[in-house]
C-alpha positions as CSV (number, residue, x, y, z in Angstrom):
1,X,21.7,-195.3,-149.1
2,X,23.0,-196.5,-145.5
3,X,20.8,-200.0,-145.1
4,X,21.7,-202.3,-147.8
5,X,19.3,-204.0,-150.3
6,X,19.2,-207.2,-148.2
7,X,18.7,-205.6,-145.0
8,X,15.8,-203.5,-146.8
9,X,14.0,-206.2,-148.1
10,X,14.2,-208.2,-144.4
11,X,12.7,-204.9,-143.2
12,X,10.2,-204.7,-145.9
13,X,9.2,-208.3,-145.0
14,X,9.3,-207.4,-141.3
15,X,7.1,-204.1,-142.0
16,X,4.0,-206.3,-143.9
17,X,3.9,-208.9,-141.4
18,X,4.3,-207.0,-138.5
19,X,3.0,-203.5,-138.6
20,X,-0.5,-203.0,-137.6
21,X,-0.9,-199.3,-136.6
22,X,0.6,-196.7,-138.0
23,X,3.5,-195.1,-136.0
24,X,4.5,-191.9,-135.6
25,X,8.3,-190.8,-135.3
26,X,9.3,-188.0,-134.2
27,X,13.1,-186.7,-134.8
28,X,14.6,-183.9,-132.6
29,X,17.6,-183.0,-134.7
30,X,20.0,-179.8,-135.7
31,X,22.7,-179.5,-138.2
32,X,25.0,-178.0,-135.8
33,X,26.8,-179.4,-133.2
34,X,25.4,-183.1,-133.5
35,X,27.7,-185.5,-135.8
36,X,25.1,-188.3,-135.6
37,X,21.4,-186.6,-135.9
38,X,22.1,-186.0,-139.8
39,X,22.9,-189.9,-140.5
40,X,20.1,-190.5,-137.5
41,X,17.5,-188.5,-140.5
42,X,18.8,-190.6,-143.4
43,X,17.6,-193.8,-141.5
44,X,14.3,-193.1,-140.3
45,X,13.9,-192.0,-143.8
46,X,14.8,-194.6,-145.4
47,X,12.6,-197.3,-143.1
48,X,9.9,-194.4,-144.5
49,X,10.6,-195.5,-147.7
50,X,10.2,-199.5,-147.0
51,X,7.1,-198.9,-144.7
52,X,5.2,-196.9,-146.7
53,X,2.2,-195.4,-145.2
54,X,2.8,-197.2,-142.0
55,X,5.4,-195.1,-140.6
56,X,5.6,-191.6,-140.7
57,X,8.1,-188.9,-139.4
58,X,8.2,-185.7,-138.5
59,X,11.7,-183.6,-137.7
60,X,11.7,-181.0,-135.3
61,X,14.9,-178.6,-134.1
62,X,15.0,-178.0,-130.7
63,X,16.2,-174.4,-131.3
64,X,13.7,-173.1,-133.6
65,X,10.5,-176.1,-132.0
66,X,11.0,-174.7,-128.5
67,X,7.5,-175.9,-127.6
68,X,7.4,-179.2,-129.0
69,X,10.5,-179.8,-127.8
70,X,9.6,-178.8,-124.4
71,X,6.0,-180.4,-124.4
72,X,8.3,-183.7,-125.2
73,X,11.1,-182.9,-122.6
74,X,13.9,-183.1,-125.1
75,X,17.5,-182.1,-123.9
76,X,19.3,-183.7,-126.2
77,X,20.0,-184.8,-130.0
78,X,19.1,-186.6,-131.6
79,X,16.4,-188.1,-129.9
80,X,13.5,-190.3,-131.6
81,X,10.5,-190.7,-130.2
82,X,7.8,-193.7,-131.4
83,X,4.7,-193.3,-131.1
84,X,1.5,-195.5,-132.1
85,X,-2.0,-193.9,-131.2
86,X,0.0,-192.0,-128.5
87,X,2.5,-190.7,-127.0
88,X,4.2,-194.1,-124.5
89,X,7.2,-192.5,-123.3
90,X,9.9,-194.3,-125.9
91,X,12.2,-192.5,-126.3
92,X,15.9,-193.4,-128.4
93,X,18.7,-190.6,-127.9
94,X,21.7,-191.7,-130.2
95,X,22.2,-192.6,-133.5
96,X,20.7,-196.3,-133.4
97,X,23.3,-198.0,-135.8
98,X,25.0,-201.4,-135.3
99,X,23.2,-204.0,-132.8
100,X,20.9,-200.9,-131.5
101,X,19.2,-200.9,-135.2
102,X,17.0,-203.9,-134.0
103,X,16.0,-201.9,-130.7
104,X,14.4,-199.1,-133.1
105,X,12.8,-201.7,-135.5
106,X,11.6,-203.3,-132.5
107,X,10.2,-200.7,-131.0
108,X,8.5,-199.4,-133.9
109,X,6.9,-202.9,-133.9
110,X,5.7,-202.9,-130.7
111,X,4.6,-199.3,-131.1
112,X,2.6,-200.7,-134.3
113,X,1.0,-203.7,-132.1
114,X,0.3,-201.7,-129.0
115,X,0.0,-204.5,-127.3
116,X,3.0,-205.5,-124.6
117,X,4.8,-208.1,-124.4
118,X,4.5,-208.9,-121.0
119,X,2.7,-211.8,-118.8
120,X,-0.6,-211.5,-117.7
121,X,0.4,-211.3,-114.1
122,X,3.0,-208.7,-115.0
123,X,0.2,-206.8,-116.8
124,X,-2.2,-206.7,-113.6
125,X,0.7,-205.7,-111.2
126,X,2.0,-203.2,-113.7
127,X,-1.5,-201.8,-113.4
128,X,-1.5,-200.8,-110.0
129,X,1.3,-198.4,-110.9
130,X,0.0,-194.8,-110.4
131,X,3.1,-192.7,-110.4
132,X,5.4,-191.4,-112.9
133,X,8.7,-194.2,-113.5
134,X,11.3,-193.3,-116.0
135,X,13.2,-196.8,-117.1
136,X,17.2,-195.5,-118.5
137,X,18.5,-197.8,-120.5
138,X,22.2,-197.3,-121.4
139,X,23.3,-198.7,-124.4
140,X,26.2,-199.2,-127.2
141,X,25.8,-200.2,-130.5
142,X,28.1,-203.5,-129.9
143,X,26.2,-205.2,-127.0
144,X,24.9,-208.4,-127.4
145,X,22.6,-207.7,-124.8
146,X,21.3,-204.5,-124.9
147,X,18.4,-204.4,-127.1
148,X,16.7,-207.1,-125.1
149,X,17.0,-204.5,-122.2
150,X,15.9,-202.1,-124.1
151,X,12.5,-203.5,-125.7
152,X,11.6,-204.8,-122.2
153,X,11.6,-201.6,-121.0
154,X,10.0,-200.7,-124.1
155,X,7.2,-203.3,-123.4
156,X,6.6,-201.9,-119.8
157,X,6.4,-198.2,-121.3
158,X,3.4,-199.9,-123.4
159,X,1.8,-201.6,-120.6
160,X,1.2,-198.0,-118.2
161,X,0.9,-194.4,-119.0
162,X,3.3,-193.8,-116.0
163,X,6.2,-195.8,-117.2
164,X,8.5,-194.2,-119.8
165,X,11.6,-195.6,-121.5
166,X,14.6,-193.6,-122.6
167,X,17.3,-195.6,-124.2
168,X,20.1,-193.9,-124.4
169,X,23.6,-194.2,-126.2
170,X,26.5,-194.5,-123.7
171,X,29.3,-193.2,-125.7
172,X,27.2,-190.4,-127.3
173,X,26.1,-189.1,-123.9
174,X,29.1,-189.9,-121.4
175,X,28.1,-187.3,-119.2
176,X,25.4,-188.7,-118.4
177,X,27.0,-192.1,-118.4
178,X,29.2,-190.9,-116.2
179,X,26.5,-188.9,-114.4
180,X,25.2,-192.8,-113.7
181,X,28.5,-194.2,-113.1
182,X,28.2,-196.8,-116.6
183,X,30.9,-198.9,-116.3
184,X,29.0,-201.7,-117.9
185,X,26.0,-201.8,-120.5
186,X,23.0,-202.5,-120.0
187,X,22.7,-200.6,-117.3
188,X,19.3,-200.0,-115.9
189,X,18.7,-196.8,-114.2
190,X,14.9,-196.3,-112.5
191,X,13.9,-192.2,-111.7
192,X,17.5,-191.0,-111.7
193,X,18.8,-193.5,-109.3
194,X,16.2,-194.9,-107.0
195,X,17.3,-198.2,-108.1
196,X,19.5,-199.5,-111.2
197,X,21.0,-202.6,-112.3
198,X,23.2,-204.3,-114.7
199,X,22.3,-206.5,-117.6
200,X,19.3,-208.2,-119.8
201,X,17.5,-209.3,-116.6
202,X,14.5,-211.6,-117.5
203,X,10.6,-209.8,-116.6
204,X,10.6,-211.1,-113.4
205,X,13.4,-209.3,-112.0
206,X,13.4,-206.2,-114.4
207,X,9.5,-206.3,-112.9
208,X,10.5,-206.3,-109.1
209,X,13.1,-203.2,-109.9
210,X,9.9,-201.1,-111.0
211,X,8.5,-202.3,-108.4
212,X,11.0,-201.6,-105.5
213,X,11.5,-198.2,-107.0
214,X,7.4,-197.3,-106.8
215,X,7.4,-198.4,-103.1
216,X,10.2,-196.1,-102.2
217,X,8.6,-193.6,-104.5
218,X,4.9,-194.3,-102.9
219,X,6.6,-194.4,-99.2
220,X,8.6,-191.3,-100.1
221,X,12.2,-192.5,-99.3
222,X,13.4,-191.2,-102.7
């Protein structure tokens, strides 16, 4: 057992109150070559166990699930993908221990609730959006501040179809930290680099980011 009895029962109290939905989760994992995806399993099962028939999971292997993997994009394990009634471009790659544990619990709330938690003038700009924006959100499991980077970017994968948000482990993928040039976390990085940023900016400002990034992407400057 990895969560301890009094984290379980918080969860188990979070899980009634909270979940509406059920959500789906969806583990791409292999036994070889990937310290964290067999620990990764043994968490998701466990919130399995607390939630019930609320949650369920389902674990694929890259290797031999070529097609889901590829009809999901996956490049790299483990990666977790929540779902509620569809498919709203979360995605976790990392083991989500430590301070990252509440980004995954979050996200499977929000997931349950599928309803953003965004303004209302957030929400009707957000709209508008009609091409594809990929949110990166590079985490560790010691920051203070990254799960609040990482839900709101969660939240704006919930308000449009064409925003997705991959939340991804710094020191389990340092090439692509270093691919992004991390020095700090959170770091924000928008399509691969049409904009990024640093830190748990509030909705305003993570908003005018996305939005920067779909005029350059909408005047083709990118």
């Amino acid at each position: 057992m990895i969560l301890s009895l009094d984290v379980r029962a918080q969860l188990k109290d979070i899980f009634e109150k909270e979940l509406k939905q059920e959500v789906k989760l969806k583990l791409f994992s292999q036994a070889i070559g990937c310290e964290t995806c067999s620990p990764t399993e043994s968490i998701l099962k466990e919130l399995l166990q607390i939630a019930g028939d609320k949650i369920s999971l389902e674990v694929y292997s890259p290797l031999i699930d070529k097609d889901v993997a590829k009809s999901y994009g996956i490049e790299r394990v483990p990666t977790i993908i929540i779902e509620g009634q569809k498919d709203y471009g979360i995605r976790y790659i990392g083991l989500p221990a430590g301070l990252e544990f509440s980004t995954l619990v979050q996200g499977i709330v929000l997931a349950s609730k599928q309803s953003p938690q965004l303004s209302e003038k957030t929400l009707e700009i957000v709209s508008q959006i009609d091409l594809p924006i990929e949110i990166m959100v590079f985490v560790t499991t010691s920051c203070g501040y990254c799960p609040m980077a990482a839900i709101m970017a969660m939240n704006f994968a919930l308000a449009s179809d064409y925003i997705s948000a991959i939340i991804v482990d710094a020191s389990e993928n340092r090439d692509l930290a270093s691919r992004y040039y991390v020095s700090g976390v959170p770091k924000i990085v928008l399509n691969k680099g049409v904009a990024e940023f640093v830190g748990a900016q509030p909705e305003n400002s993570f908003l005018g980011y996305i939005v920067a990034t779909y005029n350059k992407l909408k005047n083709g400057q990118t």
